[in-house]
C-alpha positions in Angstrom: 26.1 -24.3 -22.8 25.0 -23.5 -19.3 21.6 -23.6 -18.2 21.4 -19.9 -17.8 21.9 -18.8 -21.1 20.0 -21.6 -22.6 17.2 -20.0 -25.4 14.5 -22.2 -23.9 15.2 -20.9 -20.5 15.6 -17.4 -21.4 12.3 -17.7 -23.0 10.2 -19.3 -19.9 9.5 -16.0 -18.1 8.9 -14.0 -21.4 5.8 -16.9 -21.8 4.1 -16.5 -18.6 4.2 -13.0 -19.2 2.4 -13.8 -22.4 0.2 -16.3 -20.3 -0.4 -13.2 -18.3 -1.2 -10.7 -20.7 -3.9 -13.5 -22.5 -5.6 -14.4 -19.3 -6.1 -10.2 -18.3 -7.6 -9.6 -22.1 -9.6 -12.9 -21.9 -11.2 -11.3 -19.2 -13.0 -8.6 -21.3 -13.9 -11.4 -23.9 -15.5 -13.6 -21.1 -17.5 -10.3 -19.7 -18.9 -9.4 -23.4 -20.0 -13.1 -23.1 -22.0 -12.4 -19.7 -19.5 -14.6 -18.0 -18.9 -12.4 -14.6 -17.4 -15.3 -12.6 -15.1 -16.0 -15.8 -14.3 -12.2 -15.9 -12.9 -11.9 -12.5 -11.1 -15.1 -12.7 -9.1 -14.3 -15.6 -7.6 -10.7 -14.0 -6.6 -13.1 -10.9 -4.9 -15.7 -13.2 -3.1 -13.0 -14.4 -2.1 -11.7 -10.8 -0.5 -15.2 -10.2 0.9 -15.4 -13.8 2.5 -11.8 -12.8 4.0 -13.0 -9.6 5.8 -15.9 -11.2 7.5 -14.5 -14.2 9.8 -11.7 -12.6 11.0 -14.5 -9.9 11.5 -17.4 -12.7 13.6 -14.8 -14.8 15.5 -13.9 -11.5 15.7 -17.8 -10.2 16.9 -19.0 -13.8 18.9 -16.0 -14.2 16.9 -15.2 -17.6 16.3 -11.2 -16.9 16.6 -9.4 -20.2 15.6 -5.1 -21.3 12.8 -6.9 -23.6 11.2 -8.8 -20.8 11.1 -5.9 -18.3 9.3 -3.9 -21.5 6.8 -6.9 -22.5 6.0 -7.0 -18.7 5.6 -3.6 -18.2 3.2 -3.8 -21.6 1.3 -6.9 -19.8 0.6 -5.3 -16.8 -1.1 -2.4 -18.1 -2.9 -4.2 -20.2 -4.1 -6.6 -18.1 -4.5 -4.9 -14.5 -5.7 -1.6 -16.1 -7.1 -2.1 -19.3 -9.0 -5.1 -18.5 -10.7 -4.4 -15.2 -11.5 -0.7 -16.5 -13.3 -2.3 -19.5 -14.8 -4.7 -16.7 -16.7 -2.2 -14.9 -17.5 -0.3 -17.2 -19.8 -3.1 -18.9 -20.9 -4.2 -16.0 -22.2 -1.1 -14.1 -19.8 2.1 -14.9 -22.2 2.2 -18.3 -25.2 3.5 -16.4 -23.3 7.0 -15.3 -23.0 10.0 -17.7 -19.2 9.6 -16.4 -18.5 6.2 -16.3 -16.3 6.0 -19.1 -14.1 9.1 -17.6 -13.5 6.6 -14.5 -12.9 4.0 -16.5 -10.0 5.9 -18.4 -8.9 7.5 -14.6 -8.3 3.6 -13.7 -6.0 2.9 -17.1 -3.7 6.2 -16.9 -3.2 5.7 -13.0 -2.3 2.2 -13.5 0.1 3.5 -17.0 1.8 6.6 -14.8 2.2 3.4 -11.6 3.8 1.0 -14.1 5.9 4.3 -15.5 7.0 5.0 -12.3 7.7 2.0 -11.5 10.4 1.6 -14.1 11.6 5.1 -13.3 12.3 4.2 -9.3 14.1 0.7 -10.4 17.0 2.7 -11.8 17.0 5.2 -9.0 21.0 4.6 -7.4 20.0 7.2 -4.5 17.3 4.9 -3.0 17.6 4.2 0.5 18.7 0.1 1.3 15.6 -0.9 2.6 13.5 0.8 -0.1 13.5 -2.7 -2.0 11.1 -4.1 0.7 8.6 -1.9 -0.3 6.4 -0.7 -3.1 6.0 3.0 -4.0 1.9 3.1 -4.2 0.0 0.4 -4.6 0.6 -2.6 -7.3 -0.8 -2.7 -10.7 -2.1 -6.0 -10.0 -3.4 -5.5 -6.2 -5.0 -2.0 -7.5 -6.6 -3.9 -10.1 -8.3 -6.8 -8.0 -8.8 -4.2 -5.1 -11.1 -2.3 -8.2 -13.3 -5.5 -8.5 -14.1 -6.0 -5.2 -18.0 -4.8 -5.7 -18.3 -6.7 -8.4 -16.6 -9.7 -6.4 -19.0 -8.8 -3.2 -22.0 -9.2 -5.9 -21.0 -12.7 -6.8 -20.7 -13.2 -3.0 -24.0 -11.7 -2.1 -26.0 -10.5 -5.0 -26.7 -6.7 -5.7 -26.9 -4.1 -3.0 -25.7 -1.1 -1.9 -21.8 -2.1 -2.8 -23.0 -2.5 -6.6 -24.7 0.7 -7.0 -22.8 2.8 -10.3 -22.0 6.0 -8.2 -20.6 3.5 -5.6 -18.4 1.7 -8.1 -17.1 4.9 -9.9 -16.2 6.1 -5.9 -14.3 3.1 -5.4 -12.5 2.9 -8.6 -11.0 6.2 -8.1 -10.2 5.5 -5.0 -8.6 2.2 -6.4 -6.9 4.6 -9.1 -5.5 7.4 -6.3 -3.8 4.3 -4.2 -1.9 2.8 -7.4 -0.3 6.5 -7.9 0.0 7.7 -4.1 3.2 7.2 -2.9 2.0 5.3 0.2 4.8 2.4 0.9 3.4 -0.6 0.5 4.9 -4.2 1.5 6.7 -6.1 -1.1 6.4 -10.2 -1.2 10.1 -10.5 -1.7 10.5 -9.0 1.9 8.1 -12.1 3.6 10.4 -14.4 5.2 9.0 -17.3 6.7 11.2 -18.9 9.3 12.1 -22.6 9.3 9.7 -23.5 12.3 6.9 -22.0 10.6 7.3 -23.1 7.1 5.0 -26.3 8.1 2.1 -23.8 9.7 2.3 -22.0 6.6 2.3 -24.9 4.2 -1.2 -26.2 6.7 -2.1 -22.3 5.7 -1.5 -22.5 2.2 -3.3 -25.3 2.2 -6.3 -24.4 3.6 -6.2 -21.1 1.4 -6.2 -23.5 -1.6 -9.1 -25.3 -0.3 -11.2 -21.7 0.7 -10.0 -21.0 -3.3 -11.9 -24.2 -4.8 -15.1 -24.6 -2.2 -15.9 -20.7 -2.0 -14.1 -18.5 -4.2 -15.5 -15.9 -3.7 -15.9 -15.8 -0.3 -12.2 -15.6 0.1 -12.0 -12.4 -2.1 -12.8 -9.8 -0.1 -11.4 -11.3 2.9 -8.1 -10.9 1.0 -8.5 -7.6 -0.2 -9.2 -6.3 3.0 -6.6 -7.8 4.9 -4.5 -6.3 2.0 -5.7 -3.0 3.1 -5.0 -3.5 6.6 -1.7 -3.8 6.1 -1.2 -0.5 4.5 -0.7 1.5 8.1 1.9 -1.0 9.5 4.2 -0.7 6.0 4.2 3.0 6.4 4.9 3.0 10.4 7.5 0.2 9.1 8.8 2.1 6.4 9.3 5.8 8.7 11.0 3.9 11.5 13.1 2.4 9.2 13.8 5.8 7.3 14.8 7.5 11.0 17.1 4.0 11.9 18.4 3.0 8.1 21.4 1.3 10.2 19.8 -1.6 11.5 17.9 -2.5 8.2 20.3 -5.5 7.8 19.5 -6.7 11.4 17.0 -9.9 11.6 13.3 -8.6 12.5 13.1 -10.2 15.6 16.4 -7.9 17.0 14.5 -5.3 15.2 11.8 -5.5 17.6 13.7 -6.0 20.2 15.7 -2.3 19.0 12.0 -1.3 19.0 10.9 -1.8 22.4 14.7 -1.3 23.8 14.2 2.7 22.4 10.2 3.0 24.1 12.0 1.8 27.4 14.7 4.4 27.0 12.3 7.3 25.8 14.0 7.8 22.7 11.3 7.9 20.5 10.7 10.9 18.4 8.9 13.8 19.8 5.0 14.0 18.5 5.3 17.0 17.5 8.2 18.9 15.0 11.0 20.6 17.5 10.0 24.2 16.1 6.7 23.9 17.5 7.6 22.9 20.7 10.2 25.7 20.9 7.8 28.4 19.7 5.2 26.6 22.0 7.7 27.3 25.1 8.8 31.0 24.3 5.1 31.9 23.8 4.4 30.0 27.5 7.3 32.5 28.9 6.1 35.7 26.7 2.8 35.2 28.6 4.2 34.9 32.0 6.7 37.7 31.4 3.4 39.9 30.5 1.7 38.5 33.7 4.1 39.5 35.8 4.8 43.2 34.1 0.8 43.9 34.7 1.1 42.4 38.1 3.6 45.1 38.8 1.9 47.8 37.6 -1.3 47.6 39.5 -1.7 50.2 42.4 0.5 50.4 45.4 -2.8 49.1 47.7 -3.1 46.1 45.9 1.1 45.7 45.6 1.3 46.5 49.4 -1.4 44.0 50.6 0.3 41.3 47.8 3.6 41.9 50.1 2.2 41.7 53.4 0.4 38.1 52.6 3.6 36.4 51.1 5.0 37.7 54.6 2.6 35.6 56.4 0.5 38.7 58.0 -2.7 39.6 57.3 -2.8 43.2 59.4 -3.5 46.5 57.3 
């Protein structure tokens, strides 16, 4: 029996998604026990559990309809059920309408999951729409929701721990997880061969930022995350007005990049029917100008004739 079909292979990615879906509800349970540190560990755990079982199903050719559903189940659970219930013990509690923010955070990350699902059967999608994420992640939306509570383990309370602070940045959290802002997916990061040892040196380092300082590393992270929202949209429009060199390497893509600022063939700033009714209102004005020029008196006309003669004599 090949490898692929094996049952205990088939069943490895359905476990970490299990691992996953554990760790984001142990997460409440460690918050109930005043465990904050515990709390916000567990909803990362199940980040990294989330990022491994979708590329062991794909690497050990194990991708089944259940696991896509027991996923889909996991992730709400954990990156939206979890870190609502998270914030709300720890500081959403104190508003009259904390508990409404929490619930905004779990439906935005239930309709992001269901849209998820919906765009993965889409046949119309552009080529290079697989690079990219439609909104925000479930699991980046979640850990970008905990940053004030991570900047408190960092710092202690202040201004970033405040409730109406929180419930601001929660719904801003929510809003990014159902905008449909591209954002970069991991499966598009190619490192090249001379810079796998750098990133390995990088990785390493990471690893030891991870152990020494936690959290000191978390908002770094999240904000670098953030960042990097701009360049995936500039990345994902140029891509949308040039879809035929999607295929090409990115270094050529650059190189197509400045090659088209050289030649001026970047898009106008502004849409061409603005800049066509800016024009005809430019020579509406000077038509008008010159109709009231030639209906002043015949003094003024006269004298107007005489100077573009070159005389000045009455």
């Amino acid at each position: 029996m090949p490898a692929s079909t094996a049952p205990g292979v088939r069943l490895l990615p359905n476990a970490v998604t299990v691992l996953a879906l554990c760790s984001g509800l142990s997460g409440v349970q460690f918050m109930v026990a005043g465990n904050t540190v515990a709390a916000v560990a567990c909803i990362a755990l199940a980040g990294v559990f989330d990022a491994l079982d979708g590329r062991l199903a794909r690497l050990l050719d194990a991708t089944s309809r259940i696991g896509a559903e027991l996923d889909s189940l996991s992730d709400c659970i954990s990156f939206g059920v979890s870190p609502a219930l998270i914030l709300f013990l720890w500081s959403l509690n104190d508003l009259r309408v904390g508990w409404v923010v929490a619930l905004v955070l779990v439906v935005s990350a239930a309709l992001r999951l269901a849209r998820f699902n919906t765009l993965s059967d889409d046949t119309e999608a552009p080529p290079f729409a697989g690079e990219f994420f439609v909104g925000v992640p479930a699991p980046a939306g979640a850990l970008v929701a905990l940053t004030p509570l991570a900047t408190e383990l960092l710092l202690g309370p202040g201004w970033w721990s405040a409730p109406v602070v929180v419930a601001i940045w929660t719904v801003l959290s929510a809003g990014l997880m159902i905008s449909r802002i591209p954002t970069a997916s991991l499966k598009s990061v190619r490192v090249p061969a001379a810079a796998i040892a750098p990133a390995l040196v990088l990785v390493a380092l990471v690893a030891a930022a991870i152990v020494a300082v936690p959290f000191a590393l978390y908002p770094v992270a999240i904000l670098a995350y953030l960042a990097h929202i701009p360049y995936a949209v500039y990345r994902y429009r140029w891509l949308e007005r040039h879809p035929e060199v999607w295929h090409v390497p990115p270094r050529q893509r650059r190189a197509v990049r400045r090659a088209h600022r050289r030649l001026g063939l970047l898009p106008p700033r502004r849409p061409l029917p603005r800049r066509v009714a800016g024009a005809a209102a430019r020579a509406g004005r000077r038509t008008m100008n010159r109709d009231r020029d030639r209906s002043r008196p015949g003094p003024q006309r006269l004298g107007v004739r005489r100077r573009r003669r070159g005389g000045d004599q009455p």
